[in-house]
C-alpha positions, 0 to 999 in steps of 0.5 A: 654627922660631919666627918673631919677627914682630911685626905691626901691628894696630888697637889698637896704641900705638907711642912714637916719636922723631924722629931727624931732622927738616928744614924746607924752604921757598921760601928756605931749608932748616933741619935738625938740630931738636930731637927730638919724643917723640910717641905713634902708634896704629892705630885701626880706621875702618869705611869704610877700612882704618884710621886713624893719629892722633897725638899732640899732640906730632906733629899739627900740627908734623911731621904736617899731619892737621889733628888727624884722623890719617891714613888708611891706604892699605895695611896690610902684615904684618909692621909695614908700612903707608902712609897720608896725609891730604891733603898729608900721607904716611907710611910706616912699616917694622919701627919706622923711620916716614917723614912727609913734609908740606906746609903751605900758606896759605888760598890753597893756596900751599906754605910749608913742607916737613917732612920726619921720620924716626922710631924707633918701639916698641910699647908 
């Protein structure tokens, strides 16, 4: 019997592309944006689990990381891992990646909502 499991570990580099992206704030909620191409890798962190950083194209838009990645909270074979920084969460299982994140101004009010849904390979 041969097992096709392909597990998730440190060192891996999976391109994303978000097929749905929405934007929720005080007064309105927007969806249907155009689709971001980002690149994720696991990195290896020796007082943690682990890290996720991600692309330029990522951090900052639909990923509020502060361009620092985001630490992972478990890390599950095969392909399965949660991880946040602050505000910020995501969930990734068998290539489908979840981020929800929350932006607020110098006075911690909440602006805005960002809530994506990806399809990721590794490279």
């Amino acid at each position: 019997m041969i097992c096709n499991y392909v597990y998730a570990e440190y060192g891996d580099v999976y391109f994303c592309n978000t097929t749905k992206i929405s934007q929720h704030t005080k007064d309105e909620v927007k969806s249907n944006f155009k689709s971001i191409a980002f690149k994720m890798t696991m990195e290896k962190n020796n007082d943690h689990l682990g890290f996720i950083k991600f692309s330029d194209d990522a951090s900052g838009t639909i990923v509020n990381d502060m361009g620092i990645g985001l630490l992972i909270d478990t890390h599950v074979k095969p392909e399965q891992f949660m991880a946040s920084f602050g505000m910020t969460k995501a969930w990734f299982f068998e290539k489908d990646l979840f981020i929800s994140s929350v932006y607020h101004d110098d006075k911690s009010s909440i602006k805005r909502v960002i809530i994506s849904f990806s399809k990721c390979d590794k490279f």
